[in-house]
BALOBA-1460 file (C-alpha; in Angstrom, 3 decimals):
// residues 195
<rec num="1" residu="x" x="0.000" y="0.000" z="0.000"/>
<rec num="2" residu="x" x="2.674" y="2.470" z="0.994"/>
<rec num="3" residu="x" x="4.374" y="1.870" z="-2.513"/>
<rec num="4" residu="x" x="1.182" y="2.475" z="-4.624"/>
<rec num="5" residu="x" x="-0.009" y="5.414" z="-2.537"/>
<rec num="6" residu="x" x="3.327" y="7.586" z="-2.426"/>
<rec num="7" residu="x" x="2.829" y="7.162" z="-6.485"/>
<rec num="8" residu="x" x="-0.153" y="8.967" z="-6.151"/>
<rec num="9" residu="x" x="0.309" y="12.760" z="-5.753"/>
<rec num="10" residu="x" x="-0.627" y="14.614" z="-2.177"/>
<rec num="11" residu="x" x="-3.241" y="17.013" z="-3.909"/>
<rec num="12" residu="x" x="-4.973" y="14.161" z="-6.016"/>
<rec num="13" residu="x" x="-5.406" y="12.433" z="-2.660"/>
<rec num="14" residu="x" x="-6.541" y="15.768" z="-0.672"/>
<rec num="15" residu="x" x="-8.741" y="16.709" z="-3.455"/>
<rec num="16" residu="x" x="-10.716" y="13.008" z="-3.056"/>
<rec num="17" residu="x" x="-10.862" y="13.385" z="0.534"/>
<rec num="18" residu="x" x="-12.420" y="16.888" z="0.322"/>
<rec num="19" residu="x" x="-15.038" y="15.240" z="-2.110"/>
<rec num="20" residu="x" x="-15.957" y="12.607" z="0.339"/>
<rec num="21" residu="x" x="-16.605" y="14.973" z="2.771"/>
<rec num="22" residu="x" x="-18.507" y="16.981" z="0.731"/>
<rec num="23" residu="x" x="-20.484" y="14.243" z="-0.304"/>
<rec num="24" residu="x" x="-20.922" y="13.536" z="3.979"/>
<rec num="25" residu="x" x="-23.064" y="17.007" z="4.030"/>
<rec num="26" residu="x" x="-25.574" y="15.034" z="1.766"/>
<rec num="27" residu="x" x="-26.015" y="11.377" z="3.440"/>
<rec num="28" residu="x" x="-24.096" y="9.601" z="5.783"/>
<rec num="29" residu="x" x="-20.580" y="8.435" z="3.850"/>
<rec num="30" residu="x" x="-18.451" y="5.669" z="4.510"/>
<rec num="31" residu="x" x="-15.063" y="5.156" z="2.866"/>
<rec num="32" residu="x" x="-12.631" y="2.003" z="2.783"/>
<rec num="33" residu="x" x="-9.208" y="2.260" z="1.276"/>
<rec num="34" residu="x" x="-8.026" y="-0.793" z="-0.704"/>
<rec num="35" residu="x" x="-4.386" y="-2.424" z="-1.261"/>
<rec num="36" residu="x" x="-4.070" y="-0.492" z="-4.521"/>
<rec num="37" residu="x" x="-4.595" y="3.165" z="-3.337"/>
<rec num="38" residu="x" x="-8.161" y="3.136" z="-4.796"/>
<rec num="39" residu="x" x="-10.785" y="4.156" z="-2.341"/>
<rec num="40" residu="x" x="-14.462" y="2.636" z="-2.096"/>
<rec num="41" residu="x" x="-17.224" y="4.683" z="-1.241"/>
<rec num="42" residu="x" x="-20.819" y="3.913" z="0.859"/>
<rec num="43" residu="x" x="-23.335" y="5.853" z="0.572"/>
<rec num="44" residu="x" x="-26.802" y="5.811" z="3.282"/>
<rec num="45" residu="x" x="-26.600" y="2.726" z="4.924"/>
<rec num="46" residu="x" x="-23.931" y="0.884" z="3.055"/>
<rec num="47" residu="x" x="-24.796" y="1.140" z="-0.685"/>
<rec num="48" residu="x" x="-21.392" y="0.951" z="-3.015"/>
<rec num="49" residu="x" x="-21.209" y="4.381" z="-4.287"/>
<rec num="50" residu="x" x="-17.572" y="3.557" z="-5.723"/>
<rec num="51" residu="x" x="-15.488" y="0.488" z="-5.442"/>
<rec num="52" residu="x" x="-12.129" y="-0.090" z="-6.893"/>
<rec num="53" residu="x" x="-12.323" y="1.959" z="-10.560"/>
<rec num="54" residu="x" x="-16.122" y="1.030" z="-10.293"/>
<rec num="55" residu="x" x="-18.634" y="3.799" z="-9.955"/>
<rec num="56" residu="x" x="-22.570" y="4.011" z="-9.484"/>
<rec num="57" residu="x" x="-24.038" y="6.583" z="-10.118"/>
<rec num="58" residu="x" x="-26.582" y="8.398" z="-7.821"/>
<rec num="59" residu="x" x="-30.176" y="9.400" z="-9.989"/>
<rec num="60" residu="x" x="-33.651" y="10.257" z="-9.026"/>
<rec num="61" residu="x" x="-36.632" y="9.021" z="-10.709"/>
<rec num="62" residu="x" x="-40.237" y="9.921" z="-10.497"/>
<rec num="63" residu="x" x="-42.291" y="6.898" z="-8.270"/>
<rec num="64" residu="x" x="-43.512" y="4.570" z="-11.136"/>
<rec num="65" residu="x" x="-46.765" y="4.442" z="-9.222"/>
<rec num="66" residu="x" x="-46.799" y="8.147" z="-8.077"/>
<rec num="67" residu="x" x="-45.421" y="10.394" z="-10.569"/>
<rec num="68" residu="x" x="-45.506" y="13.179" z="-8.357"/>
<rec num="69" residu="x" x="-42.731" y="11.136" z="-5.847"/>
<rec num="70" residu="x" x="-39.271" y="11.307" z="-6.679"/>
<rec num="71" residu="x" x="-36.832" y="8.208" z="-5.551"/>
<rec num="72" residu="x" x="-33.064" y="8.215" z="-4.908"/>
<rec num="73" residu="x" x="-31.643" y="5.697" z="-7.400"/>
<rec num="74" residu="x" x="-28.431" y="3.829" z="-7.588"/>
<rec num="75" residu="x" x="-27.613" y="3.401" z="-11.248"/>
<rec num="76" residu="x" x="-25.464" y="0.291" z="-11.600"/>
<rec num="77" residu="x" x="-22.843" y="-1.123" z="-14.628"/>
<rec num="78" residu="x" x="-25.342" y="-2.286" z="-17.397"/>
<rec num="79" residu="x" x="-28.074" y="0.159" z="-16.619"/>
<rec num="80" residu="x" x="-29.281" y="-1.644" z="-13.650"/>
<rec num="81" residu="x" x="-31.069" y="0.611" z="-10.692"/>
<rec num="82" residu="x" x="-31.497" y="0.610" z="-7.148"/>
<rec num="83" residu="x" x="-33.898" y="2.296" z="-5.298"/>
<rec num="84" residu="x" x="-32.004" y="3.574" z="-2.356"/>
<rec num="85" residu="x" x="-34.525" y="5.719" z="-1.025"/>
<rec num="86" residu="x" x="-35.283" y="4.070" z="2.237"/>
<rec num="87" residu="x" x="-31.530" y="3.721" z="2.885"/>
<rec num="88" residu="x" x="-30.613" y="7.049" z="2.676"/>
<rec num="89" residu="x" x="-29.940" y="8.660" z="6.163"/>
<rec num="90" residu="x" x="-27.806" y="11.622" z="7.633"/>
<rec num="91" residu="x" x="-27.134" y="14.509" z="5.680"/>
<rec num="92" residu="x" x="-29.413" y="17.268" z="4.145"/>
<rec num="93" residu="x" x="-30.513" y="14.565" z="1.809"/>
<rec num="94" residu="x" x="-31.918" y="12.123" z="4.217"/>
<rec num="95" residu="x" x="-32.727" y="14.209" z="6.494"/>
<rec num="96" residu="x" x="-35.394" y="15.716" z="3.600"/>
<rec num="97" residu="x" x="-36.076" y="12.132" z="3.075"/>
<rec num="98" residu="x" x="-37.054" y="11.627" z="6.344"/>
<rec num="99" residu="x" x="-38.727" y="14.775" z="6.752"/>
<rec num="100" residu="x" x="-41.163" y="14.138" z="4.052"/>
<rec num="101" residu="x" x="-42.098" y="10.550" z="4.686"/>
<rec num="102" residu="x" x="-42.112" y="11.021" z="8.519"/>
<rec num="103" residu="x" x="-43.748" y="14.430" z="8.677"/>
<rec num="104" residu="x" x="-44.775" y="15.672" z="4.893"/>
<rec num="105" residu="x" x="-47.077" y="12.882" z="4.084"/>
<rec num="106" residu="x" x="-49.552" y="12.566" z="6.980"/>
<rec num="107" residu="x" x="-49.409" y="16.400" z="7.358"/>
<rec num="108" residu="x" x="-50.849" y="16.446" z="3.804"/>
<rec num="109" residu="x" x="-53.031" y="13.380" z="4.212"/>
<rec num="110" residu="x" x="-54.460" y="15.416" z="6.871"/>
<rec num="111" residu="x" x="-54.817" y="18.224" z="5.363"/>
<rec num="112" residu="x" x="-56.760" y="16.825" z="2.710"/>
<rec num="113" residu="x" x="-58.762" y="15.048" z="5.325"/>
<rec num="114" residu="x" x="-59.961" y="18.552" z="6.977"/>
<rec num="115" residu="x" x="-60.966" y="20.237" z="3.691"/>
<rec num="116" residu="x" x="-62.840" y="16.824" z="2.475"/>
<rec num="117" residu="x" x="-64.149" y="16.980" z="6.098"/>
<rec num="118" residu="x" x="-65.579" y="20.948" z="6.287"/>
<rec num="119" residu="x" x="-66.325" y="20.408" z="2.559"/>
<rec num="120" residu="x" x="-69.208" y="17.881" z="2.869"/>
<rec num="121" residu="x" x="-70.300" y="19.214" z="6.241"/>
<rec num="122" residu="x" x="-70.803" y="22.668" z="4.980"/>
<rec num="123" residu="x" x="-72.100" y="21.524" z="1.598"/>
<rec num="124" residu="x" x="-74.825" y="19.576" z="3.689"/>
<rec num="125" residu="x" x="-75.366" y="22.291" z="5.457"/>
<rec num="126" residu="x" x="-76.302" y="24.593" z="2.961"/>
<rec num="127" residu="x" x="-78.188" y="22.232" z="1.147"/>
<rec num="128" residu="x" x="-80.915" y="23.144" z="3.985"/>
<rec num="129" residu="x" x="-81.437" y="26.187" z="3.717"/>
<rec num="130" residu="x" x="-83.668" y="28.447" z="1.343"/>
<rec num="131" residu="x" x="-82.256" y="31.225" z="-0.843"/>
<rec num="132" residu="x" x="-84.556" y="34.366" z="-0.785"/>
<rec num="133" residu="x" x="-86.606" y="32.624" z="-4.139"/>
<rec num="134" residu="x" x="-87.442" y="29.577" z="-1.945"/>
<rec num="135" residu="x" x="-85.331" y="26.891" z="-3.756"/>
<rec num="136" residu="x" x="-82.820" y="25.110" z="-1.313"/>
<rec num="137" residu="x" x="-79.160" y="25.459" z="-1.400"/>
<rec num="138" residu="x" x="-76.562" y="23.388" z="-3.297"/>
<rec num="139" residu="x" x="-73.361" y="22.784" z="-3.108"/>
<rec num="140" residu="x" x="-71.029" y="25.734" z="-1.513"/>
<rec num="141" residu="x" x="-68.106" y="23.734" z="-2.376"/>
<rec num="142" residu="x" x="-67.263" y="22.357" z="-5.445"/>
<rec num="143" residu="x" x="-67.645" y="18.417" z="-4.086"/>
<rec num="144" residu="x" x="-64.179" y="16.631" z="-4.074"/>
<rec num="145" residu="x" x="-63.801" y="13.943" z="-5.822"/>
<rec num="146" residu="x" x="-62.753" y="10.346" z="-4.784"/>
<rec num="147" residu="x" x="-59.647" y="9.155" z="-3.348"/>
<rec num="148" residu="x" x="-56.576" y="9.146" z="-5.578"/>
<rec num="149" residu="x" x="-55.715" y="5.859" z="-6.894"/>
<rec num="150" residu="x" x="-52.189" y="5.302" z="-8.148"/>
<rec num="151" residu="x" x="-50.731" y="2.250" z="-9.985"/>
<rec num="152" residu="x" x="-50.572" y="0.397" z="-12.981"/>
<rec num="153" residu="x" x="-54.221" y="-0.881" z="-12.738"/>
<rec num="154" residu="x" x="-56.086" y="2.052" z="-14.112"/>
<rec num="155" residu="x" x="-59.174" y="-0.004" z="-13.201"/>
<rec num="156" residu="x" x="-59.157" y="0.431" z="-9.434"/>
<rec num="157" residu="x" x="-61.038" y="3.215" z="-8.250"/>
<rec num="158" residu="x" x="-61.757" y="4.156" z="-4.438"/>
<rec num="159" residu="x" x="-64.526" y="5.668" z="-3.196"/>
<rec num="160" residu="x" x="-65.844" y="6.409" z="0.836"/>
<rec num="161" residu="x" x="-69.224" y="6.542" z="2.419"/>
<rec num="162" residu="x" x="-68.168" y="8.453" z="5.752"/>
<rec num="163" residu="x" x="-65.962" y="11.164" z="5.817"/>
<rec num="164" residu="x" x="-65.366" y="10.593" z="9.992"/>
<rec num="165" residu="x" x="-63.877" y="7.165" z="8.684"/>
<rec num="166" residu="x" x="-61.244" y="8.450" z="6.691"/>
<rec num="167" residu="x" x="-57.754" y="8.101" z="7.888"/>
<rec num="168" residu="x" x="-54.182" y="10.147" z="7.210"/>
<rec num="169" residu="x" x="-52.577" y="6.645" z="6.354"/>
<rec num="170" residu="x" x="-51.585" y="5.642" z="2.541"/>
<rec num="171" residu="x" x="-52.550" y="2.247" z="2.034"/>
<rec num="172" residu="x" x="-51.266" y="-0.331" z="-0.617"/>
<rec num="173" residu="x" x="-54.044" y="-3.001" z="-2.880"/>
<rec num="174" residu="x" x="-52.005" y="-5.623" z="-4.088"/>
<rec num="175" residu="x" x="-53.575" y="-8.327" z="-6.191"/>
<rec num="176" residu="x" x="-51.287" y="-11.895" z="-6.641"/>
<rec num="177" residu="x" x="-53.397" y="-13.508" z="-9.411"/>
<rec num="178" residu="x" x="-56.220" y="-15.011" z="-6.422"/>
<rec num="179" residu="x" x="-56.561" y="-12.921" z="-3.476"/>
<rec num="180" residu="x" x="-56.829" y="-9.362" z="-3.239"/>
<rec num="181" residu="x" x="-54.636" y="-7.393" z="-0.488"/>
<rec num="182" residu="x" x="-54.748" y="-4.268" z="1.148"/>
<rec num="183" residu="x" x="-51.714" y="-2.656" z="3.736"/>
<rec num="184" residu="x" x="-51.695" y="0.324" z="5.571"/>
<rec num="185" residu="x" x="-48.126" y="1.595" z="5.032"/>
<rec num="186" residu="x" x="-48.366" y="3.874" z="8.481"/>
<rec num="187" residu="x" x="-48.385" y="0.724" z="10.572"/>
<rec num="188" residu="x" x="-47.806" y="-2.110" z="8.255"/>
<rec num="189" residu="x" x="-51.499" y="-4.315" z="9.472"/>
<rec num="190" residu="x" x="-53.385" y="-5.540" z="6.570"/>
<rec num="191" residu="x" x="-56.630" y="-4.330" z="6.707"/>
<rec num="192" residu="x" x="-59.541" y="-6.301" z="5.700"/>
<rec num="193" residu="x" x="-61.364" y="-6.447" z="2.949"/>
<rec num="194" residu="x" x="-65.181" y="-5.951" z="3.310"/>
<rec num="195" residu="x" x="-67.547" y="-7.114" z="-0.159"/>
């Protein structure tokens, strides 16, 4: 090792050590030095960033089943990807990763859950009462529509009967070629399924 690394200049070897680091302000970074001067690189919680002359690279990619979601991708030799995503911690990266699937989400879900909520009450409401003509109210709100439904199957839809029954939770149908499944992805409990 000493041979191979006094070969390699003092800068080239300050400059890649000031890139790790940089790269530590993003996700947590872990670094291994190998018997021929090369260094590998882990990013999150151990995913080969580098190894030997070997690189990954790091993409992000809209959710194939929620465009609107972007996921942190590991881009492999021979096009193959890795969604890293889950893995990524420490940093300004994961910690925006964290913020948004820990706090973002459900503070949206509930959001949406308050304005469905006022929405139908208030519609009902006013649905009541008499304008000065005598006909009775409609809608104040334009009504919202159904649940969003994401995934491949574009013939799923999702409707509810009681707005108090609604939760903040995402929830996951999966369908194995017999038996329909549904997972709330805030706890993990499958939930049943009522006909």
């Amino acid at each position: 090792l000493n041979g191979i690394a006094e070969q390699i200049p003092a800068d080239i070897l300050d400059e890649r050590d000031r890139l790790v680091d940089e790269l530590s302000r993003y996700t947590n970074v872990s670094s291994v030095e190998n018997a021929d001067g090369t260094l590998g690189v882990f990013v999150g919680t151990g995913q080969a960033l580098v190894l030997g002359v070997n690189r990954n690279q790091l993409t992000v990619q809209q959710n194939p089943q929620d465009p609107e979601r972007a996921e942190i991708l590991i881009q492999q030799a021979g096009n193959a990807t890795v969604n890293i995503t889950n893995q990524m911690t420490g940093g300004s990266l994961g910690g925006l990763v964290r913020f948004r699937d820990e706090i973002l989400d459900e503070s949206h879900n509930a959001l949406g859950r308050v304005a469905l909520g006022i929405a139908t009450f208030f519609n009902e409401q006013h649905a009541l009462g008499m304008d000065l003509d005598g006909d009775l109210g409609g809608d104040f709100f334009r009504p919202i529509g159904a649940p969003k439904v994401l995934g491949d199957d574009t013939d799923v839809t999702a409707t509810y009967t009681n707005v108090g029954d609604l939760t903040t939770h995402d929830y996951q149908l999966t369908f194995d070629g017999t038996v329909w499944q549904l997972e709330d992805l805030t706890t993990g409990a499958n939930v049943p399924i009522v006909d």
